[in-house]
N, C-alpha and C positions, 0 to 999 in steps of 0.2 A: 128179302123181308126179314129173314133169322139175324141176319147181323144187325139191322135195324132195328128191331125187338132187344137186342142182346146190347148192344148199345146203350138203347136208353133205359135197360136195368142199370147198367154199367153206374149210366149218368145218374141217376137216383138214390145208387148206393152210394156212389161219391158225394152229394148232397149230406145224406141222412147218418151217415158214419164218419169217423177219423179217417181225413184224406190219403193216409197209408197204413190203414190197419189193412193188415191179410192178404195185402197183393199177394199173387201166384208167382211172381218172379219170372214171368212167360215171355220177356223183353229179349231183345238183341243188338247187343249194341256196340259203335264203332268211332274210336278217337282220332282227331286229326293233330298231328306233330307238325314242328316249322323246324327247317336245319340249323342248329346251334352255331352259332360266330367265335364263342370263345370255348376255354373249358370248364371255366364253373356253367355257362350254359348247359354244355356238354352235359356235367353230370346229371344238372338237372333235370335233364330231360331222361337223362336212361332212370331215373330215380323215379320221375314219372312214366316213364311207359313199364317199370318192373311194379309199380304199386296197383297198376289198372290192369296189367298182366294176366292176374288170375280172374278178373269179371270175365273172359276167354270172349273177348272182342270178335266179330265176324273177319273184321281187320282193321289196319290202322294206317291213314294216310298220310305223308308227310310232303307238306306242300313244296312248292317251283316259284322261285322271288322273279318279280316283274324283268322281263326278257332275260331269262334265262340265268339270272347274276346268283342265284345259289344251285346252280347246276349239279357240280361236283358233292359238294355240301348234302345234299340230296340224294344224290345218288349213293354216298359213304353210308349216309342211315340209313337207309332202303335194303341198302347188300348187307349190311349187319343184321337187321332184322330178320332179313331171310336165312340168314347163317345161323342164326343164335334163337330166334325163337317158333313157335309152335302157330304163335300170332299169323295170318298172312299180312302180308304191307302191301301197298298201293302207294306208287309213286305219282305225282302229278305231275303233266307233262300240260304245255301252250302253247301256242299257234304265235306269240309276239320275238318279234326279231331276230327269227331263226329260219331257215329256209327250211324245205322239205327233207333235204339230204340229211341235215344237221337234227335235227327231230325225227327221223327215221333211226337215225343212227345212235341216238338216247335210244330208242326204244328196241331196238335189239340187243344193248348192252343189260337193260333191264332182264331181260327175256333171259340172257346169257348168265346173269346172275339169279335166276331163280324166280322171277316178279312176274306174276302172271296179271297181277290188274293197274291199271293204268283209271287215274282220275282226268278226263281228258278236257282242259278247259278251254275258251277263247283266249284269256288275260287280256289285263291291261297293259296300257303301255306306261312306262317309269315318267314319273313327270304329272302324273295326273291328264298327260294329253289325249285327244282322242282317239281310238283306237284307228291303226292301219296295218293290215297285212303286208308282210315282207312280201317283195315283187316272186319269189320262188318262195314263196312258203302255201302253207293251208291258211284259207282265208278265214276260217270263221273252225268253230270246235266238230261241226257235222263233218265237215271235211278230215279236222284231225279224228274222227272217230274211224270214218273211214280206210284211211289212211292206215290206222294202226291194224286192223283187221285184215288189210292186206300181205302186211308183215309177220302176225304172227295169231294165236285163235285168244286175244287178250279178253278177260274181264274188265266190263270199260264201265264207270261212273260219271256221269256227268252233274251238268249243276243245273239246277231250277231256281226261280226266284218267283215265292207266293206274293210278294209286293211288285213284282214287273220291274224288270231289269232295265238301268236308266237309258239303255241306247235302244229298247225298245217303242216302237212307235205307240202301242194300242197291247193291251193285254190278250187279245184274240194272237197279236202280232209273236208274241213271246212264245202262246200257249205253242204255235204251230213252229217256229224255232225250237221245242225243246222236241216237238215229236219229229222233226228232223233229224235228231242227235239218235235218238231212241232207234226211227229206222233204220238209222247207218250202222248202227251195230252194237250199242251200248245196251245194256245191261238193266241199269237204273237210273235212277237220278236222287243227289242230295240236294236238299235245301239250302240256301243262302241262310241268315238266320233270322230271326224275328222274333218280335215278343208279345204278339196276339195268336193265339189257338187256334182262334175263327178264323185270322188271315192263311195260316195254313190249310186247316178242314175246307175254309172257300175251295182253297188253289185245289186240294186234292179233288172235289167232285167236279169244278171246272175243266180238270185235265181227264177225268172218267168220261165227261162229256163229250169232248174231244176227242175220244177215243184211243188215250193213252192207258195202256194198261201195267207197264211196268212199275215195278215198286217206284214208290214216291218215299225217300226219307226223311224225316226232318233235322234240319240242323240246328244244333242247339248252343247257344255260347252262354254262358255263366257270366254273369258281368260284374267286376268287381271294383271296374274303370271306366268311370262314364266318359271322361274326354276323351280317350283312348279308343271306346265304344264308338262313340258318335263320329270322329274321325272313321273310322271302318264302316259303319253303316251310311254315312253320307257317300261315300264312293260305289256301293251294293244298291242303294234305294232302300233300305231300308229304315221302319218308321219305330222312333223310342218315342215311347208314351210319357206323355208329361209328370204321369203321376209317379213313373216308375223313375225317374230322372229327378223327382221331389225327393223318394228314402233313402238316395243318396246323401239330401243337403248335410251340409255339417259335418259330413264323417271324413273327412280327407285325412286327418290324424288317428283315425281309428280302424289300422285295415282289417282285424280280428270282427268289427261289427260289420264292415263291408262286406266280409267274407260271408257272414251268416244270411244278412240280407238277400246276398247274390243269391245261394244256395236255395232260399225261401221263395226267391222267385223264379228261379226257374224250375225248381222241382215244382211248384203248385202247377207251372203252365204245364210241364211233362203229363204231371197227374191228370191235367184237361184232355191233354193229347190220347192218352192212355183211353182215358173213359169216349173217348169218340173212336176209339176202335185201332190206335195206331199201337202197336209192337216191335217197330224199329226205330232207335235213336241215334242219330250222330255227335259226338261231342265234338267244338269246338275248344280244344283244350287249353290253349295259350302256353304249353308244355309245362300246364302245371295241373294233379293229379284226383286236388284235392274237393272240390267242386264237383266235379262228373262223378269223383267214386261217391260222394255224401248222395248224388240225386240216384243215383246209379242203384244205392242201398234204401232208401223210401221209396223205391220201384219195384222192391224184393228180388231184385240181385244180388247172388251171395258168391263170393271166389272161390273158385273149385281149383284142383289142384292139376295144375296141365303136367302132362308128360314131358318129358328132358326131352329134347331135339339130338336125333342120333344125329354121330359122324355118320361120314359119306366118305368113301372111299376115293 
């Protein structure tokens, strides 16, 4: 009843006041990285993870390209991360066109380089085709959860979809898919991402209902690319709002007003998030900095200055 109370103060001061006057800065929050292909990528990305660096992330994930094709690539910034900063990282590890031995054997080399969490997904298959597990692999992400728990004591993440995941039958069908994941041994769950509050708040009390109780994250992506957007969210199930797909029109030549917009709308949604009682964000970063740190800061997150990462003998 106290958080319910506290809430809908929450929600009434957010009404009644400037949408980030005063926050407490009471947030936790964590970026996902994709493995760089060249090396102007390269930089850019360590240029974005040194710029977000000091918001002191809980951690930072860096994804696994459909069956397996950015492996090595993955695992290079994962071990760097661990070597060099204070940040922890979370590798992402999938269940597509890799057998058991072969995804065992990723995840002890993680372990062997310092990586204690593992983002453990289904994936797709390259192609857009329908998903099939390899004949010796884990069929589905409960199984790689398990799996990974067997080999080593990993902090395991999985994923939830507050829109219902498209190879899901029935949203009961998903809800009890992800408490699958949860029982085998995982930790938490991030969100797919989305761009209604209320589709998220649904999914969180549906899944309380259900009687899941591990943290639910939201994931949050900055959009600053609608085609680009919609291509990604039509593969997820996920729904863009027509209006929100309209403040784009016209600006394709203007990426500085793109940028602003982006930022406007997903910090407002965050701030929605915020006043119904959520304190942990996941950014969707596209390795770039700029976007997450602006929401990051009208959430009263300020950089703190992390300690240097000793040598290790």
């Amino acid at each position: 009843m106290t958080s319910i109370l506290n809430s809908a103060a929450e929600a009434r001061r957010a009404a009644a006041s400037p949408l980030f006057a005063d926050l407490a800065g009471d947030i936790s929050v964590s970026f996902e990285f994709f493995p760089p292909k060249t090396e102007k990528m390269e930089a850019q990305l360590w240029d974005s993870f040194h710029t977000l660096e000091p918001l002191n992330p809980s951690f930072v994930s860096v994804t696994y390209g459909a069956g397996g094709s950015t492996r090595e690539r993955t695992h290079a910034t994962v071990a760097r991360i661990a070597a060099e900063s204070r940040v922890p990282p979370a590798a992402h590890l999938t269940c597509v066109e890799a057998s058991r031995e072969e995804i065992d054997a990723v995840a002890r080399a993680y372990w062997e380089a310092g990586v204690r969490h593992i983002v453990a997904l289904r994936g797709d298959v390259p192609g857009g085709e329908p998903y099939r597990a390899h004949p010796q692999g884990y069929a589905n992400a409960a199984e790689l959860v398990a799996g990974l728990k067997a080999i080593a004591p990993f902090d395991i993440s999985v994923a939830a979809y507050p829109e219902v995941h498209p190879d899901a039958e029935c949203p009961q069908a998903d809800l009890d898919n992800l408490k699958r994941k949860l029982d085998a041994g995982a930790t938490r769950a991030i969100t797919q991402f989305f761009f209604s509050p209320d589709a998220f708040l649904r999914f969180r009390d549906a899944a309380a209902a259900a009687r899941i109780d591990a943290p639910i994250i939201p994931g949050i992506l900055p959009v600053s690319n609608v085609s680009q957007t919609r291509r990604m969210a039509d593969m997820c199930g996920a729904a863009i709002p027509p209006w929100m797909v309209s403040l784009f029109d016209g600006l394709d030549g203007l990426p500085a007003a793109r940028q602003l917009i982006a930022a406007t709308i997903a910090a407002e949604m965050c701030r929605r998030l915020y006043a119904g009682g959520v304190r942990d964000f996941h950014f969707y970063t596209l390795n770039r900095a700029e976007l997450s740190y602006a929401i990051c800061h009208l959430l009263g997150l300020r950089p703190a200055a992390l300690p240097i990462k000793e040598e290790t003998a």
